[in-house]
C-alpha positions in Angstrom: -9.1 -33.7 -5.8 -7.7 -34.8 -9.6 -4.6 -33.9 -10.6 -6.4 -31.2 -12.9 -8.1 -29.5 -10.3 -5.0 -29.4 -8.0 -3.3 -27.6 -10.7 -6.2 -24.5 -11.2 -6.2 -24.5 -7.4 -2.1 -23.9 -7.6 -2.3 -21.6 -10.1 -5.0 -19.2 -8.8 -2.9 -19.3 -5.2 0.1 -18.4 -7.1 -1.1 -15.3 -8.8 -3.0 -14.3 -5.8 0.1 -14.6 -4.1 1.8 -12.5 -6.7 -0.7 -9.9 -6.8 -1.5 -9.4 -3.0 2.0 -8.8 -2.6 2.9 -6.9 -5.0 -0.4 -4.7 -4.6 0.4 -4.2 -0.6 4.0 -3.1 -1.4 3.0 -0.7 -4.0 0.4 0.8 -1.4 -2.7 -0.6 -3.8 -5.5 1.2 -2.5 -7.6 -2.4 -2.1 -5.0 -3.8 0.5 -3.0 -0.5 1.5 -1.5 2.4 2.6 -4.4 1.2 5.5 -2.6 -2.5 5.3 -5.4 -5.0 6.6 -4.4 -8.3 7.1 -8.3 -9.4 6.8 -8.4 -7.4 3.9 -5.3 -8.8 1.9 -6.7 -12.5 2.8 -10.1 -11.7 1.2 -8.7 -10.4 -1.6 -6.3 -13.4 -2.2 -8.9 -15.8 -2.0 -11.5 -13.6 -4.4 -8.3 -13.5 -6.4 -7.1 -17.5 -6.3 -10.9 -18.5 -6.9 -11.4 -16.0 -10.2 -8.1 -17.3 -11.3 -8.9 -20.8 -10.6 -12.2 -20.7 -12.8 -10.0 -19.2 -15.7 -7.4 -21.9 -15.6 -9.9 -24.5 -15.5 -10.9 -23.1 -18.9 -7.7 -23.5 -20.9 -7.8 -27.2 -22.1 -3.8 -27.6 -22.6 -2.6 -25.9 -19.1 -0.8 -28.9 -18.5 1.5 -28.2 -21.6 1.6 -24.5 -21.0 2.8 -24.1 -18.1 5.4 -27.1 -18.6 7.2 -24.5 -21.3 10.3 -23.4 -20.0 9.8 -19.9 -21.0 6.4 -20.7 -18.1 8.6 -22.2 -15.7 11.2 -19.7 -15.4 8.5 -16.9 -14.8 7.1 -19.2 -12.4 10.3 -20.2 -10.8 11.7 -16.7 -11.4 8.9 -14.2 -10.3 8.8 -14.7 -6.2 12.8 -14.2 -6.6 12.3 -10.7 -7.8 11.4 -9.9 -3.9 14.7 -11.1 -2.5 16.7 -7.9 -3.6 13.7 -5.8 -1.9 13.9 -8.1 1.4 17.6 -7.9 2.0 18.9 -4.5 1.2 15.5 -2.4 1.3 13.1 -2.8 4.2 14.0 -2.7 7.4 13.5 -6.7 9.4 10.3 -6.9 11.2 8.7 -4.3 9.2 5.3 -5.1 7.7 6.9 -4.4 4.2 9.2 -6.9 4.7 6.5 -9.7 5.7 4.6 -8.9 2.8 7.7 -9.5 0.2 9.0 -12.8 2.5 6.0 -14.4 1.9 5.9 -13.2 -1.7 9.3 -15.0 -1.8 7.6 -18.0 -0.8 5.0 -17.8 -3.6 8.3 -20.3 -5.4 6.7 -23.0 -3.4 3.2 -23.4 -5.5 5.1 -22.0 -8.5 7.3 -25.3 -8.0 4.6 -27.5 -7.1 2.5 -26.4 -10.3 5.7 -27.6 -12.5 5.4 -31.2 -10.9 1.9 -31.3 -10.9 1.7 -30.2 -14.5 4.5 -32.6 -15.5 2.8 -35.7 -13.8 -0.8 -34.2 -15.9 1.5 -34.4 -19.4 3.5 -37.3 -18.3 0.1 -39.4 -17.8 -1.8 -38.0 -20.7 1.2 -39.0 -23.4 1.5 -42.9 -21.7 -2.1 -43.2 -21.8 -2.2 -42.5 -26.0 1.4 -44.9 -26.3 1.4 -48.6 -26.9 3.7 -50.1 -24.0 6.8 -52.3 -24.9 8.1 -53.3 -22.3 8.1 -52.5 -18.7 11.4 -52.6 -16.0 12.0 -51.5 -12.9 14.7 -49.6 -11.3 14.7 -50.7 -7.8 16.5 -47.8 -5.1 19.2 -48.7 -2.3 17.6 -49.3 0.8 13.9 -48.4 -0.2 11.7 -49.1 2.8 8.3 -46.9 2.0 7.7 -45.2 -1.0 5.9 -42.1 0.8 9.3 -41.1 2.6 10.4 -39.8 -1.1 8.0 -37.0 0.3 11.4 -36.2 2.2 12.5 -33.9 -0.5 9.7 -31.5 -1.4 9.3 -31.2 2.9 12.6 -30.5 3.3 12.9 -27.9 0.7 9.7 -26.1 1.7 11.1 -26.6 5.3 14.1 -24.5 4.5 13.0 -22.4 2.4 10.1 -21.0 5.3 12.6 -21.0 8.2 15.1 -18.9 5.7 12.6 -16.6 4.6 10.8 -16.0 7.5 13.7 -15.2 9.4 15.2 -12.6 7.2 12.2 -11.4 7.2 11.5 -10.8 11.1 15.1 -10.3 11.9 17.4 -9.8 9.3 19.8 -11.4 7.1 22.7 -10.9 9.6 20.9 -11.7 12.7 20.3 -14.8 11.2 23.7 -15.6 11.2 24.3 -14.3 14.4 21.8 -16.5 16.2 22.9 -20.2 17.2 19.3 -21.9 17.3 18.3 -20.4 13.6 22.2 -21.9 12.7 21.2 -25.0 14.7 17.5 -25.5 12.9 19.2 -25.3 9.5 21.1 -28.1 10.0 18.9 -30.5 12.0 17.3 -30.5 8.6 20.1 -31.2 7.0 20.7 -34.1 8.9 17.3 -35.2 8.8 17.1 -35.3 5.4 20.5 -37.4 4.8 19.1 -40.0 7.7 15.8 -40.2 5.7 18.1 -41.0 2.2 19.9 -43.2 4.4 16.5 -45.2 4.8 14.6 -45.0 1.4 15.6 -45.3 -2.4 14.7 -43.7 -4.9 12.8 -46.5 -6.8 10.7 -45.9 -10.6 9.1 -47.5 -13.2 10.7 -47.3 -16.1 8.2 -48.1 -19.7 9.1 -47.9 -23.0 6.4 -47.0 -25.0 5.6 -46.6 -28.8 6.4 -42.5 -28.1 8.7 -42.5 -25.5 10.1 -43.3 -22.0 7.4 -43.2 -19.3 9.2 -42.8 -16.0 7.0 -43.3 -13.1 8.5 -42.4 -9.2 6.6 -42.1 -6.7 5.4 -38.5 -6.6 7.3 -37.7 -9.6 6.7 -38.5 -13.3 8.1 -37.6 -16.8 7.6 -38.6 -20.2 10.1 -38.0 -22.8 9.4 -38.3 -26.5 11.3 -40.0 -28.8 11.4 -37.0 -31.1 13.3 -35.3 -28.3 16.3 -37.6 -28.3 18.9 -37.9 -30.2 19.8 -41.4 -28.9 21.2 -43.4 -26.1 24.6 -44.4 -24.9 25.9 -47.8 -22.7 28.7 -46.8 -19.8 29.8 -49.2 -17.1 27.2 -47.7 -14.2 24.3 -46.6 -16.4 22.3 -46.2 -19.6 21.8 -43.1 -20.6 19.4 -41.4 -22.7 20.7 -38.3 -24.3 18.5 -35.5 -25.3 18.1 -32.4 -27.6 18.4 -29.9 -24.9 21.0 -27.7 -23.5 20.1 -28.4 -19.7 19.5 -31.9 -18.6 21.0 -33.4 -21.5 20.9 -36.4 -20.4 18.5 -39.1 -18.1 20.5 -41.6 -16.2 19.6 -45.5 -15.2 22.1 -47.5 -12.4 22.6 -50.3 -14.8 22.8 -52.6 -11.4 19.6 -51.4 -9.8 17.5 -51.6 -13.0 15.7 -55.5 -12.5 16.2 -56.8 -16.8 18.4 -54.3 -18.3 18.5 -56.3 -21.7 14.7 -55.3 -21.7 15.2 -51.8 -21.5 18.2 -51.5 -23.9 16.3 -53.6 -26.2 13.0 -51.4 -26.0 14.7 -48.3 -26.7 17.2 -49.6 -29.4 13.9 -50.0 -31.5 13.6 -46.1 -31.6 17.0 -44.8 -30.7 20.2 -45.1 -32.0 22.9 -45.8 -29.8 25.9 -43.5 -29.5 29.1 -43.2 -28.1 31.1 -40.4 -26.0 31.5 -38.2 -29.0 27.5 -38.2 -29.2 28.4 -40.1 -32.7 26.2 -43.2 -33.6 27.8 -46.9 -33.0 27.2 -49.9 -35.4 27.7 -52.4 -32.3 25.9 -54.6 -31.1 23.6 -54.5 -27.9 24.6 -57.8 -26.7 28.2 -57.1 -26.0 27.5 -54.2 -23.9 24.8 -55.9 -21.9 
């Protein structure tokens, strides 16, 4: 399956997520007062497929729902359940299946984002002229599909979280050791697997912008939306026009020829110091 495809498939689950759901909760007459578990599936799925087709239909999806105004609906929607889960239904209710696993509609509204981002990232370094090309090598990096760690994790948590305020409440939660216990094997397991991977990329400067390639995870920022870079003793640092995630960070010590980098994006960038105010020195003292 392309990358294209994957994202009208997410999509089409997330709204049929959304609206099964919400419909069942509301006591839609398609999926309730009579709630039919058969029912609510075939709806979904008539739902995910007609929403599918329609996605597949807008040319520019990748750059629409990579908005922030799309992301925080996306990110932001399933949340609106939480209020609903803890202080409304009663735990182990059906009403408070239905809005746990509306909760969990975050997960393809996440994974749209980072599919979405890697369809932009590659469509941008595919119409850019490449200048030069470093890598930025990770700790103790031992196989590249262990980065997988995060994304498993978080759904991980997120499912054993969910599902068990849904079935038994927010404060039997607490009260139960082996829910306690679960919680932080994965917490463990997920510092023993940073312990044995890094977080290796690709790093290209490009006519347009940075292409940042790693692993599972790609981003492609344009020149346009930087208002330079600055040299510190650990890292360089591109700063950017934007009020969150200001700025993108490189271990100066992991990167493999630094001078390359610097040199790549001093051709578009200006460099700047603490203040965010542009410096006349030169790279070469810094590097």
């Amino acid at each position: 399956m392309t990358s294209r495809r994957l994202l009208d498939v997410l999509v089409g689950v997330y709204v049929s997520i959304i609206v099964v759901t919400a419909s069942a909760l509301v006591r839609w007459e398609a999926v309730a007062p009579a709630f039919s578990a058969g029912r609510a599936v075939a709806v979904g799925l008539a739902t995910a497929a007609v929403v599918a087709l329609i996605a597949r239909s807008v040319s520019d999806l990748g750059e629409n729902v990579t908005s922030w105004s799309a992301m925080a609906v996306t990110g932001g929607l399933p949340l609106v359940y939480l209020p609903y889960l803890l202080l409304v239904v009663e735990p182990g209710a059906t009403q408070a299946l239905i809005a746990g696993i509306g909760v969990l509609a975050v997960i393809p509204g996440f994974a749209i984002r980072s599919v979405a981002n890697r369809i932009v990232s590659r469509q941008r370094r595919e119409t850019a002229t490449e200048i030069a090309v470093v890598t930025e090598h990770g700790g103790k990096g031992t196989r590249r599909w262990l980065i997988l760690r995060e994304p498993i994790f978080q759904v991980c948590f997120l499912v054993l979280v969910v599902g068990s305020v849904a079935l038994i409440g927010p404060f039997a939660v607490i009260e139960r050791p082996i829910l306690l216990a679960s919680v932080m094997a994965l917490f463990v397991l997920n510092d023993l697997l940073d312990s044995l991977t890094g977080s290796g990329s690709d790093i290209t400067v490009t006519t347009n912008g940075l292409h940042v390639d790693q692993c599972f995870k790609q981003s492609f920022t344009q020149w346009d939306e930087c208002d330079g870079y600055r040299l510190t003793d650990e890292s360089v640092e591109i700063v950017r026009s934007r009020r969150f995630f200001s700025t993108q960070d490189f271990d100066r010590e992991a990167i493999s020829d630094q001078t390359a980098l610097v040199d790549g994006i001093s051709t578009y960038l200006p460099r700047l110091n603490e203040a965010g105010e542009r410096m006349d020195e030169t790279i070469e003292s810094y590097c």
